[in-house]
N, C-alpha and C positions, 0 to 999 in steps of 0.2 A: 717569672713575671716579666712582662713584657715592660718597654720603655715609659712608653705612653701610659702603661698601668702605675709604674711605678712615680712616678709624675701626678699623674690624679690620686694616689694613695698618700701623699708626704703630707704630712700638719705638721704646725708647728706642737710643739710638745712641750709643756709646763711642767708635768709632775713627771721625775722619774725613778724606778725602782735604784733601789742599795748597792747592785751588782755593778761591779767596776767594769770602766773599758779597758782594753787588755792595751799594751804599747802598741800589738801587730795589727788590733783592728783600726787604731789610730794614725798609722801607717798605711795598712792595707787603704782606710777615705782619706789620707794625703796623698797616695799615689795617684787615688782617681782625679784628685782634685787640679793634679799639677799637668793633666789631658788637658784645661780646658783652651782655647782658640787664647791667642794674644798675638796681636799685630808684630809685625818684627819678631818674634819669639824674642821680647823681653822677658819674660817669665817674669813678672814684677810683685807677686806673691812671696810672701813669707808667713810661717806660720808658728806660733809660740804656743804651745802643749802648754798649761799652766797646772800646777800642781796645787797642793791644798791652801798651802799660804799665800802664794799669788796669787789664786781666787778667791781669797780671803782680802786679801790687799786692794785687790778691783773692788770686790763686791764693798769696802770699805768707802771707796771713792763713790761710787754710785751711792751707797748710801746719804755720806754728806750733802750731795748733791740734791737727793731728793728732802734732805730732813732741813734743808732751806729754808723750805715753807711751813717748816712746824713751827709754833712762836714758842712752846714750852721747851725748855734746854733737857729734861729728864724725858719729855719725849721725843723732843730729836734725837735722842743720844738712842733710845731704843730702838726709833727707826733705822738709825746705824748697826748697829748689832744685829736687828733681825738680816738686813740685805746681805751684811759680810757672814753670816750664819748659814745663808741661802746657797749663794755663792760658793763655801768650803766645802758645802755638802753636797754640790752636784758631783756628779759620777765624772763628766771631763768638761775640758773649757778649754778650745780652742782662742786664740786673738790672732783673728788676720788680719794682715798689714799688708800696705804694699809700696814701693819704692816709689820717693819723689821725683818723677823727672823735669827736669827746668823746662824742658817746652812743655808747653797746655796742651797743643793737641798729643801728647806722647803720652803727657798724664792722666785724659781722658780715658785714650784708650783702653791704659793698664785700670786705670778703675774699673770700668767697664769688665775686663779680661779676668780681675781678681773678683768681680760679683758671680763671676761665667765661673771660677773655679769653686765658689763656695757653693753652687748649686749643684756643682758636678758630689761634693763632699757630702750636700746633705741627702742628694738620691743616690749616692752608694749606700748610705747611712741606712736609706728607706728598705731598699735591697737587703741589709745585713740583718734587717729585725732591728734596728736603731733607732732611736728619734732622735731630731737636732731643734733646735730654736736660736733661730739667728736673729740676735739684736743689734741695733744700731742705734745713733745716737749723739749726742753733746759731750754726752760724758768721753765718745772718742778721742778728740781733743784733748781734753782735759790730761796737762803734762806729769798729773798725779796718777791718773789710769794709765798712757805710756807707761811710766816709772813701775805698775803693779807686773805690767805684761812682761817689762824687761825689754820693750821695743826702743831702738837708739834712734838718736835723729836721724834724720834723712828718709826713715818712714813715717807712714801713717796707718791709723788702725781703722780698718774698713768697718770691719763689724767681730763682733765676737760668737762663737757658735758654745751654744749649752748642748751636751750631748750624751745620751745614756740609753738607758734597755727603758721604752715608756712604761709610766705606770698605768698611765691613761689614753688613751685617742681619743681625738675631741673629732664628732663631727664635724663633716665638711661644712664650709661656710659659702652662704652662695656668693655664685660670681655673676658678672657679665658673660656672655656669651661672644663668642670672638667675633660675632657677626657682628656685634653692637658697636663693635671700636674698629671695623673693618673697611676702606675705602677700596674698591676697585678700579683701577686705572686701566685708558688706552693708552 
């Protein structure tokens, strides 16, 4: 499969089969992911494999966070329980992070360099027969979700990748046409 194929073939993916990811495939899309461009080669990526409890411990934080707005205490608490349930049972779950540099434009960039790597992860992923679903969020922040990732200060958590053998493909979703958003200059 070609580049460009493999790029129009990626969705995000929601539901995925039981079959676990192996450590080497999890390595094999870290190795792609740590190709991608970063000014200076700061490599300012890090990445935390989380295991059943730590995705249990996220998906904990996400839960509280969404069951806010439940006013019922017996159903916010189940909306906790379903999220951290969600969470344990996905097949992997990446949390990528990336290092705070004191200059702005240093930190820019690496943000920038560490979204460059996650896309490099998620079309290797597309390539392997994998699906990923990269979310992002408030809940990033949140020094209760660091704490799940096992992320120390001095990073930040970019986004987290859900990632497994899909159970489903979602049709594509329409886009813009690159012409749409496209100026040409002299």
């Amino acid at each position: 499969m070609s580049t460009v194929d493999t790029i129009h073939r990626r969705r995000s993916i929601k539901r995925f089969t039981e079959r676990a990811v192996s450590r080497e495939e999890i390595e094999r899309l870290l190795e792609a992911a740590v190709q991608a461009p970063n000014h200076r080669l700061t490599q300012p990526w890090r990445f935390y494999v989380l295991g059943p409890d730590a995705r249990r411990a996220y998906g904990e934080v996400l839960g509280r966070r969404k069951a806010r707005s439940v006013e019922d205490p017996a159903a916010a608490e189940a909306v906790v329980a379903k999220v951290a349930e969600e969470h344990a049972r996905l097949p992997a779950m990446i949390a990528v992070a990336m290092t705070v540099a004191d200059d702005l434009e240093a930190r820019e960039e690496d943000y920038a360099a560490t979204f460059m790597a996650i896309q490099n992860l998620a079309l290797a992923a597309q390539e392997m027969g994998l699906g990923t679903h990269i979310k992002t969020g408030a809940v990033m922040s949140d020094p209760r979700a660091r704490a799940a990732a096992q992320v120390p200060d001095g990073q930040r958590i970019v986004a987290t990748v859900h990632l497994g053998e899909p159970a489903e493909v979602p049709a594509p979703k329409a886009r813009r046409s690159a012409a749409e958003s496209t100026t040409w200059t002299q």
